[in-house]
C-alpha positions as CSV (number, residue, x, y, z in Angstrom):
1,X,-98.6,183.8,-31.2
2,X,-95.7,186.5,-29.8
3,X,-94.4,185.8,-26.3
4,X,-95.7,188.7,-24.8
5,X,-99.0,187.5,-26.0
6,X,-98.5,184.4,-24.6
7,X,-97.7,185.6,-21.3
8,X,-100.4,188.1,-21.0
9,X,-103.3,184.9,-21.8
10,X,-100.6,182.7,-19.4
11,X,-100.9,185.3,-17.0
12,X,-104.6,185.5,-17.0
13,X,-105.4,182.1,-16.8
14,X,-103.5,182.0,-13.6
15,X,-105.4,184.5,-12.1
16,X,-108.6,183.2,-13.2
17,X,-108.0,179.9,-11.7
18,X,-107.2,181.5,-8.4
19,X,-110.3,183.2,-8.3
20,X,-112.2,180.3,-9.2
21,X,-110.5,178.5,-6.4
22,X,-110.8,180.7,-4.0
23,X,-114.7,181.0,-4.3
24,X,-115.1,177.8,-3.7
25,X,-113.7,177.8,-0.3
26,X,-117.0,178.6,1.3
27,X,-117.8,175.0,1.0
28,X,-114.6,173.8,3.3
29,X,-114.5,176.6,5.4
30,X,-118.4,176.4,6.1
31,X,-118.1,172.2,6.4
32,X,-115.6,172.9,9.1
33,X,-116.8,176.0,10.4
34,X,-119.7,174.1,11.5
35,X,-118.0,171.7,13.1
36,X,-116.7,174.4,15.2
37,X,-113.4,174.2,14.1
38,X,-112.5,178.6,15.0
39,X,-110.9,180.8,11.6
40,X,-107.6,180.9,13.0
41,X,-107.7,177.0,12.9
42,X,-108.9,176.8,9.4
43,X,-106.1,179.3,8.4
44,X,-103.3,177.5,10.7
45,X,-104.6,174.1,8.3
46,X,-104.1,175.9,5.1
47,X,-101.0,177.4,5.4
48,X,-99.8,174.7,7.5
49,X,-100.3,172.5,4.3
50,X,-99.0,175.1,1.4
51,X,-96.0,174.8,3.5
52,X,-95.2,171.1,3.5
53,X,-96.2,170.3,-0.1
54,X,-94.1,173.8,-1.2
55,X,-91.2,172.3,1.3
56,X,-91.4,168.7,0.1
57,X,-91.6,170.0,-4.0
58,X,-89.1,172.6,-4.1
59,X,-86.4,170.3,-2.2
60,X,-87.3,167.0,-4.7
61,X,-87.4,169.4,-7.6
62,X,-85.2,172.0,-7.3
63,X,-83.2,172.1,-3.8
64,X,-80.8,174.9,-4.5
65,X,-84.1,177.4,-4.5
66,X,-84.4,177.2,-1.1
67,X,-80.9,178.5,-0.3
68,X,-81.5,182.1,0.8
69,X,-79.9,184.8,2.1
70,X,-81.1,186.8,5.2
71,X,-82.3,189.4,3.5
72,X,-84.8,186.8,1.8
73,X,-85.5,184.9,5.0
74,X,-86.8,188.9,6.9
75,X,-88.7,189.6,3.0
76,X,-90.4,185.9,3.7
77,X,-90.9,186.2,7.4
78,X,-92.7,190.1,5.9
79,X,-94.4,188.4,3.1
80,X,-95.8,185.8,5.8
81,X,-97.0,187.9,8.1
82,X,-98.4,190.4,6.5
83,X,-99.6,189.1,3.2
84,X,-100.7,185.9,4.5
85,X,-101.9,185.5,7.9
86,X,-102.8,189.3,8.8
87,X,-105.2,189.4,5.8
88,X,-106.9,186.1,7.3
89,X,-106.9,187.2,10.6
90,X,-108.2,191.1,9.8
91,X,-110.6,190.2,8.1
92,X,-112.0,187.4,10.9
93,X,-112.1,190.2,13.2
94,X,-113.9,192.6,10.8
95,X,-116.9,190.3,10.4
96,X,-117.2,190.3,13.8
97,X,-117.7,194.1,13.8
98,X,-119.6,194.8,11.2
99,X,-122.0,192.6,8.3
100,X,-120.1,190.1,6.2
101,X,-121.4,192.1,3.0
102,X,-119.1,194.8,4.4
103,X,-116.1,193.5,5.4
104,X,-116.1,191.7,2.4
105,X,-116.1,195.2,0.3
106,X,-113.7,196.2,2.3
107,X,-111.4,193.6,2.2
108,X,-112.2,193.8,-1.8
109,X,-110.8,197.3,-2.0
110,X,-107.8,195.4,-2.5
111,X,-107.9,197.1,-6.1
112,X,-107.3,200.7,-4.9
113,X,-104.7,200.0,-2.8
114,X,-102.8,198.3,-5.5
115,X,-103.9,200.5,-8.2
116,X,-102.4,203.3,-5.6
117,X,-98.4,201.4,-4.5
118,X,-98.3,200.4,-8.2
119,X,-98.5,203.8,-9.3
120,X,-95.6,204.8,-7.0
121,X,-93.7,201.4,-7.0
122,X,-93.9,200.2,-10.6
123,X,-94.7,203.6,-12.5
124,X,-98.2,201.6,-13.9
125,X,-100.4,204.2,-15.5
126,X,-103.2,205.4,-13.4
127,X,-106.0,205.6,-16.2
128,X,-109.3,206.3,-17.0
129,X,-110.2,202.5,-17.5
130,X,-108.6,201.1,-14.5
131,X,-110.4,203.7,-12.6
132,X,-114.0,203.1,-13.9
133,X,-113.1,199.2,-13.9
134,X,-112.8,199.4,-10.2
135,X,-115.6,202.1,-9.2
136,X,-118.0,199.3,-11.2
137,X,-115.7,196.4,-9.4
138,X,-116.4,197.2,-6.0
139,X,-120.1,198.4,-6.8
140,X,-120.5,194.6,-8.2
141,X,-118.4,193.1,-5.0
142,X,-121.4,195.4,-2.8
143,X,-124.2,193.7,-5.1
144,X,-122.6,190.5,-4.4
145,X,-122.4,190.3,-1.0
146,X,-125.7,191.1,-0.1
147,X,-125.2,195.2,0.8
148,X,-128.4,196.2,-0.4
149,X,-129.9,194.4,2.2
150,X,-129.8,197.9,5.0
151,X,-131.9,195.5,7.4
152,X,-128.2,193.6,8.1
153,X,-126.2,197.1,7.9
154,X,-124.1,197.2,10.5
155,X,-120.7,199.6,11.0
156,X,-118.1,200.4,13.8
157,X,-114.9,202.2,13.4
158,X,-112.8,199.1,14.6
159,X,-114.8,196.8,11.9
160,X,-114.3,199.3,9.0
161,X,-110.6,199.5,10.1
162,X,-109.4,195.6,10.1
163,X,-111.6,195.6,6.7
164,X,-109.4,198.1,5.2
165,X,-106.1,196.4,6.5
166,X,-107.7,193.4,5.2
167,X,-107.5,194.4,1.9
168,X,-104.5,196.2,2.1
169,X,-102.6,193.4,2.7
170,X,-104.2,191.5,0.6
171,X,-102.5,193.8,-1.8
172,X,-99.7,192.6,-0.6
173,X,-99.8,189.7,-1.8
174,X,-99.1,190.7,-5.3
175,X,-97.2,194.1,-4.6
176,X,-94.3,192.4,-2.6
177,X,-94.0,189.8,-5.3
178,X,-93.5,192.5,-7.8
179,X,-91.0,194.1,-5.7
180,X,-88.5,191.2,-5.6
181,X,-89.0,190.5,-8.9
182,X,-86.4,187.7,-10.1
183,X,-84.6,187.4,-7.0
184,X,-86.2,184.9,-5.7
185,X,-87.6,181.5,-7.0
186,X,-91.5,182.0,-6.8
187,X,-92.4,178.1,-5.1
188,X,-89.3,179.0,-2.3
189,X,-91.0,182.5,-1.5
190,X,-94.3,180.4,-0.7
191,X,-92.7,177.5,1.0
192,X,-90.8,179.9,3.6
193,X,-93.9,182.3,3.2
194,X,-96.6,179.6,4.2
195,X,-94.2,178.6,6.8
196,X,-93.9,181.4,8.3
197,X,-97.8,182.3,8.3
198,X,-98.3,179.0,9.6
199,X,-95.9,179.9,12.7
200,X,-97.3,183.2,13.2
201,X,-101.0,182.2,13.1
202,X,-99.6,179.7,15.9
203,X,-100.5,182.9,18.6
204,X,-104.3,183.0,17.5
205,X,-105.6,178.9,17.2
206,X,-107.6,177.6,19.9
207,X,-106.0,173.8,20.0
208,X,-107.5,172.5,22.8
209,X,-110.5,173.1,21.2
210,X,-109.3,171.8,17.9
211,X,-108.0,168.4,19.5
212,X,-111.3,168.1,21.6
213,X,-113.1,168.0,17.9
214,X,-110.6,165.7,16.6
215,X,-111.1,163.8,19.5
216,X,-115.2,163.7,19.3
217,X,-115.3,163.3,16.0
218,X,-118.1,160.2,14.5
219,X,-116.7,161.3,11.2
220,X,-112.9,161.6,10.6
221,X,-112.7,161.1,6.9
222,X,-115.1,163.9,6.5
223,X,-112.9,166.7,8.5
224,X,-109.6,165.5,6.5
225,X,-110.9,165.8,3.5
226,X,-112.4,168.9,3.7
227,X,-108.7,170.0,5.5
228,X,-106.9,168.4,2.1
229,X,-109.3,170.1,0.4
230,X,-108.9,173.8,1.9
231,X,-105.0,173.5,1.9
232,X,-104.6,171.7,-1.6
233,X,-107.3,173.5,-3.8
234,X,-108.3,176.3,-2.3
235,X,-104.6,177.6,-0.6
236,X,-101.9,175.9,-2.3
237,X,-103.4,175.8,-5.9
238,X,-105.2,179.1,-5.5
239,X,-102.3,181.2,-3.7
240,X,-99.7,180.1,-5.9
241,X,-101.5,180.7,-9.1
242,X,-102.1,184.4,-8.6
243,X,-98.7,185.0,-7.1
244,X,-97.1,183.4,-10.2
245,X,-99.7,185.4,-12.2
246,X,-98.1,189.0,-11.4
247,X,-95.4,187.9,-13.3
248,X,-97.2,188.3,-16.4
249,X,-99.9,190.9,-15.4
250,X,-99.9,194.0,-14.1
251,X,-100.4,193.9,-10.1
252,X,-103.1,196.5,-10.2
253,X,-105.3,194.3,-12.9
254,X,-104.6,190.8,-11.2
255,X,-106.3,192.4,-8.1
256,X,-109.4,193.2,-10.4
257,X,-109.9,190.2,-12.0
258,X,-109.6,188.1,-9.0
259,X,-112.8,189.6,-7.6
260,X,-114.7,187.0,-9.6
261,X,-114.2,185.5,-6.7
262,X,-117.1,186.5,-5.5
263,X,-118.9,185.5,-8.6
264,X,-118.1,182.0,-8.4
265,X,-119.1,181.8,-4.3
266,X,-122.4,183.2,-4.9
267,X,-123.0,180.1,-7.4
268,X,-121.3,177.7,-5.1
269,X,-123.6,179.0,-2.2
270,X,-126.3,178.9,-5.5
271,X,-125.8,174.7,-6.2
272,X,-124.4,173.4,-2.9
273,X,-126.4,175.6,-0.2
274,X,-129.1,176.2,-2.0
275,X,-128.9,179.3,-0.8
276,X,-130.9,182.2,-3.3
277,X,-129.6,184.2,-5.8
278,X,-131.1,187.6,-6.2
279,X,-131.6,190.0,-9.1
280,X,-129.5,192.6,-7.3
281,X,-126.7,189.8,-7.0
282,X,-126.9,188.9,-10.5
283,X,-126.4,192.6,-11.7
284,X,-123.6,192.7,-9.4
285,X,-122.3,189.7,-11.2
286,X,-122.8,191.3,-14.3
287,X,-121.0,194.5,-13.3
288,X,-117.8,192.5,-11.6
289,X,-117.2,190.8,-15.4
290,X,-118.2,193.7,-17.3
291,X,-115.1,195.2,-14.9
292,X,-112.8,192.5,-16.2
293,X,-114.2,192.7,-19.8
294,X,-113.0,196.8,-19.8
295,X,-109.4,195.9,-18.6
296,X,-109.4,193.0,-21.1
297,X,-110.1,195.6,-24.1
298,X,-107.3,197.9,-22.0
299,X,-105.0,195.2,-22.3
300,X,-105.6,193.8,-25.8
301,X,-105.3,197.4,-27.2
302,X,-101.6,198.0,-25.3
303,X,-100.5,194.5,-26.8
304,X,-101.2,195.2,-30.1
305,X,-99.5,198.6,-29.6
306,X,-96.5,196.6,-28.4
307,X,-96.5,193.8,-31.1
308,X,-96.6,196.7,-34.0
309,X,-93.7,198.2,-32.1
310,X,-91.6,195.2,-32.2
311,X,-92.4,194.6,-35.8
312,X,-91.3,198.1,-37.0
């Protein structure tokens, strides 16, 4: 198998575990959600964590990394900020505005935006497959969350507008890496990343009420390990998989794929919840892989092009 084979399947495996990942955060984040633990102290949790175990591995493995410039430290404190904690914290205040089915389209419009910056960054062609992949992407992500259901429609300009930011810097997340390229060593841009996300999101958590639920709590084990659980699997695993991923896919078709997501939260919800799954959610399913399956053929086709290329 060629190398730029390899990288392409490397690159989609990454992305793929991400996904998978991050769809199964529901389960932490509604275990401690419940325990009234607020979003901002959830996210303060799992960046706090990415940050250490980043920190601890990058000095025990490869201390030099973390040697920076200041132009790195201002792109980390940037990456942070922006990429990081404002997509957690948009988003937490666009549910509160509008349905959860819609903030999550919006915040899944992440495509677009990428699809858009790559375009002018990266010169990545704007073509007839990435455009219908996404139209039937985000019709799937609306299936999926429930957006058929107009009885639980709700809008308001402010809602609709920290959606959008939502998923524009969610973009982010995979735009900024390609903009640094090489420069810097991928596990030091999330250790001073996470770190910075973590100091930032500082301004938002409630810990008064996060140390009276430590303090009241019959069941200890059962709100650290869903804590380990959101900041090893679902953060550190999950984040650093589709950042690494970029490296070997285009920015504008990790954003895409990672939609499934959605795919794999609706079965959590399915098997752990026991909450339903509809026809209209299964179709969305359907359309969110049939998305993916259309980029794959896209793909396949430009790699053979580029194998024959390198043989002649």
């Amino acid at each position: 198998m060629d190398t730029i084979t390899k990288n392409k399947k490397k690159g989609f495996i990454l992305v793929i575990i991400a996904a998978v990942f991050w769809g199964y955060m529901g389960v932490p984040t509604r275990n401690l959600g419940n325990l009234n633990f607020d979003p901002f102290a959830i996210s303060f949790f799992r960046t706090t964590i990415a940050a250490i175990f980043y920190f601890g591995y990058c000095l025990k493995k490869k201390p030099n990394s973390l040697k920076v410039d200041s132009n790195g430290i201002i792109f980390f404190i940037i990456y942070g900020i922006f990429a990081f904690a404002l997509t957690f914290i948009s988003y937490n205040i666009s549910i509160n505005y509008v349905s959860v089915s819609i903030a999550t389209v919006l915040m899944f419009t992440c495509p677009i935006w990428v699809v858009i910056l790559s375009h002018f960054l990266f010169k990545e062609d704007i073509n007839k497959n990435k455009v219908v992949a996404i139209i039937l992407n985000l019709f799937g992500c609306f299936m999926i969350s429930k957006g058929y259901e107009f009885g639980n429609f709700s809008l308001s300009l402010k809602g609709v507008v920290f959606g959008l930011i939502s998923g524009f810097t969610f973009a982010l997340q995979g735009i900024l890496v390609k903009v640094v390229g090489e420069k810097y060593d991928k596990d030091c841009l999330l250790s001073y990343s996470f770190l910075f996300a973590s100091l930032f999101l500082i301004l938002f958590v409630d810990f008064k009420n996060t140390v009276n639920i430590f303090k009241n709590s019959n069941d200890m084990y059962f709100i650290i390990k869903n804590i380990i659980v959101i900041g090893i699997f679902n953060t550190i695993i999950a984040n650093g998989s589709y950042v690494k991923a970029v490296e070997y896919v285009e920015a504008s078709v990790c954003s895409i794929i990672v939609s499934l997501e959605l795919v794999v939260a609706a079965i959590v919800a399915y098997f752990v919840f026991n909450e339903g799954l509809e026809i209209p959610q299964t179709i969305g399913m359907v359309m969110v892989i049939g998305s993916i399956v259309i980029l794959n053929m896209k793909k396949k086709q430009k790699i053979d092009e580029e194998v024959d290329i390198s043989e002649t």
